[in-house]
C-alpha positions as CSV (number, residue, x, y, z in Angstrom):
1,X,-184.4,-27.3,-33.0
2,X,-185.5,-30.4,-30.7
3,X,-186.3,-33.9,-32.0
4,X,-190.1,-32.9,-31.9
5,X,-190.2,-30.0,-33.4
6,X,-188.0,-31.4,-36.1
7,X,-190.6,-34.2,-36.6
8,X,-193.5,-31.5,-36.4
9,X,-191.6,-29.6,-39.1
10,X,-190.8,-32.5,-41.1
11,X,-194.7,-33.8,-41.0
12,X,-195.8,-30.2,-42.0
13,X,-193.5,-29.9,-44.8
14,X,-194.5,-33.4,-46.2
15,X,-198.3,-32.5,-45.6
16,X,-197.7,-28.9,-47.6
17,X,-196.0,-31.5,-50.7
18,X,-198.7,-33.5,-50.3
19,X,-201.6,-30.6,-51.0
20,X,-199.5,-28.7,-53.4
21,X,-199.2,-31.9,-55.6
22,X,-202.2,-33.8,-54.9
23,X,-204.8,-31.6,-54.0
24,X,-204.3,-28.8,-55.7
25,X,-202.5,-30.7,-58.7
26,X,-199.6,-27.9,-59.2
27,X,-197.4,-29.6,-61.3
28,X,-194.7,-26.9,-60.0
29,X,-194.7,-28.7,-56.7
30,X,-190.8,-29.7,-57.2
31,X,-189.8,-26.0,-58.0
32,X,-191.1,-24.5,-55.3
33,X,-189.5,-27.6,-53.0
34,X,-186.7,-27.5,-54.6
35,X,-186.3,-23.1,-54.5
36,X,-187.1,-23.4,-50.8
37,X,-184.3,-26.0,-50.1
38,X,-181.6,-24.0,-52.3
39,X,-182.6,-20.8,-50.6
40,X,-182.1,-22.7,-47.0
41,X,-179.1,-24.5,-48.4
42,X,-177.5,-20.8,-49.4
43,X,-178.4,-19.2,-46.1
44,X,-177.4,-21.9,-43.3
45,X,-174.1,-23.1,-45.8
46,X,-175.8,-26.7,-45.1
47,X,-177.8,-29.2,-46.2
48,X,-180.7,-29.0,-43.5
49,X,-183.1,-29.1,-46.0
50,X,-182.7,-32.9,-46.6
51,X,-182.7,-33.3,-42.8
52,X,-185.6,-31.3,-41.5
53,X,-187.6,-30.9,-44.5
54,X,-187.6,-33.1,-47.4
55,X,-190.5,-34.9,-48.3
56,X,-189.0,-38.1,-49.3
57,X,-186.5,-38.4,-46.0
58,X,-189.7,-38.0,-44.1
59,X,-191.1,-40.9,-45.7
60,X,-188.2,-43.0,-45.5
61,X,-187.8,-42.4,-42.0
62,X,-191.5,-43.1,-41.5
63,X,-191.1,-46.6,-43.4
64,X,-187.8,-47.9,-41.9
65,X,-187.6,-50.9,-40.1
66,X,-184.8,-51.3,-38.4
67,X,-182.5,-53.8,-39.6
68,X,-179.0,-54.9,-39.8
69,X,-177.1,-52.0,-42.3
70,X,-176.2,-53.5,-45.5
71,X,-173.3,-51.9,-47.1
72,X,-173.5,-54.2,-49.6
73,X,-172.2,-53.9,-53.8
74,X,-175.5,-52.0,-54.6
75,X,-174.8,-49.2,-51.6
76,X,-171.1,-48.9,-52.7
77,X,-172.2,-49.0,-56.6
78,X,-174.7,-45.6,-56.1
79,X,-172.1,-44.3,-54.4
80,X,-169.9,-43.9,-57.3
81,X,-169.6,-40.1,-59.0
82,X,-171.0,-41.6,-62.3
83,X,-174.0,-43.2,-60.8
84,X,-175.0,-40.6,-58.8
85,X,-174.3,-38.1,-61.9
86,X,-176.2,-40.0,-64.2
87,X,-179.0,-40.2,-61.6
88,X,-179.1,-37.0,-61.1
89,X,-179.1,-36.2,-65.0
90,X,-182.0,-38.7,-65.6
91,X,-183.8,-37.0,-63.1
92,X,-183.4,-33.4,-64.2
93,X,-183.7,-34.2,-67.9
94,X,-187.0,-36.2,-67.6
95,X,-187.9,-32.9,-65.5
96,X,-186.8,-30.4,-68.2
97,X,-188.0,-32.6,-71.0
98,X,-191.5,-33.0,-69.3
99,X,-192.2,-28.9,-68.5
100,X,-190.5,-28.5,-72.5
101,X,-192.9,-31.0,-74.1
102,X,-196.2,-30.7,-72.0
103,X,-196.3,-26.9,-70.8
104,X,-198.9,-26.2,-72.8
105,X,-200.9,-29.2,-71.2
106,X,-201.2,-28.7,-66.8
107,X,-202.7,-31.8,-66.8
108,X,-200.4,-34.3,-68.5
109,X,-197.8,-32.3,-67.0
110,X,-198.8,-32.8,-63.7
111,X,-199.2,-36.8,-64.6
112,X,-195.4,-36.6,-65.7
113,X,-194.1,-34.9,-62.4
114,X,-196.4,-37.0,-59.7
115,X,-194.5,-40.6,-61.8
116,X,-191.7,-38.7,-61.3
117,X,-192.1,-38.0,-57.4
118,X,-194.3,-41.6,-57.1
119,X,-190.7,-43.5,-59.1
120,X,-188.6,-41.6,-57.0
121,X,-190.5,-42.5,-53.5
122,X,-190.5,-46.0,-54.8
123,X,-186.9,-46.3,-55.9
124,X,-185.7,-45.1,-52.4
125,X,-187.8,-46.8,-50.3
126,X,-186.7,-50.0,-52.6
127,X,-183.0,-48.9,-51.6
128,X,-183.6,-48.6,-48.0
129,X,-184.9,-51.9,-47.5
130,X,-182.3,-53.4,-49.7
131,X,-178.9,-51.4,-48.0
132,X,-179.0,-48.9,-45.1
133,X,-181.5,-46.2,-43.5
134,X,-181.5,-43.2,-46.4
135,X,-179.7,-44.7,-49.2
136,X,-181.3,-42.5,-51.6
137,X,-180.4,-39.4,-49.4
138,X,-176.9,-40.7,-49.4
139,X,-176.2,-41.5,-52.4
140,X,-178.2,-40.9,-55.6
141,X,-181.0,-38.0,-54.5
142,X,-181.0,-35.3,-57.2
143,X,-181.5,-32.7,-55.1
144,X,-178.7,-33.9,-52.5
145,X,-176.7,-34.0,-55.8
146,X,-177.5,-30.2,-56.3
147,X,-177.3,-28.9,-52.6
148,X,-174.2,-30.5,-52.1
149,X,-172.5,-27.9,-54.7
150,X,-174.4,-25.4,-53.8
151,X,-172.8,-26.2,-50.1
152,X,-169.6,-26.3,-51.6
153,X,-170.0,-23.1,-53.5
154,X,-170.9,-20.8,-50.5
155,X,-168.7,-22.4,-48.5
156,X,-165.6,-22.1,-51.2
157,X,-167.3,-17.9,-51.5
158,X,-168.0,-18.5,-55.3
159,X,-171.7,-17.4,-54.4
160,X,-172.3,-14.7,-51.4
């Protein structure tokens, strides 16, 4: 695929977040993002959902200024195994705990998982500004965290 159509695809995908979870108010939004970049992730054996796809690397890519890279303490902190595992647990667990406690309840569900995607948005473009271009993507992301073993899996044939 060619730099514009990677940039069409990437706008598209973000716009199709956008009226999932704002317009129409699915609070599922994240499942359905997150089945469609496992399902890619299984059939290409990479990770070319965070590059042509993701909603939150297109918005970091459409903030970035470009500055002097800063692979300061904080970069090579979130790159540690623990931080980027208890990242990825916080994540997930505020997401489990949120569809356990308010399924019953669209609405406040829906509230939960937009100030999930809104902190997340925030946090990385925070990151960015502070260290290098994608530090979320690079380091901490929850989903990289989960596509990177499913990667690892099909590639090591634990899943066909």
């Amino acid at each position: 695929m060619n730099r514009t159509n990677r940039k069409r695809v990437k706008y598209i995908s973000l716009a199709v977040v956008f009226i999932l979870m704002c317009v129409l108010r699915l609070w599922y939004t994240l499942l359905l993002v997150f089945a469609f970049g496992l399902v890619l992730t299984f059939i290409t054996k990479r990770r070319n959902f965070c590059s042509d796809h993701c909603p939150m690397a297109t918005l970091q890519d459409t903030f970035y200024r470009r500055h002097e890279p800063k692979k300061n303490k904080l970069y090579h902190l979130l790159r540690n195994p623990w931080v980027k595992g208890a990242v990825s647990i916080l994540f997930w667990g505020i997401f489990a705990l949120a569809v356990v406690l308010s399924y019953r309840d669209p609405s406040r569900l829906w509230t939960i998982m937009i100030s999930l995607m809104l902190g997340s948005t925030a946090s990385a473009l925070i990151l960015q500004a502070g260290t290098v271009k994608r530090a979320w993507c690079s380091t901490v992301c929850p989903y990289g965290t989960v596509l990177d073993r499913a990667v690892k899996s099909r590639r090591d044939g634990h899943v066909s």
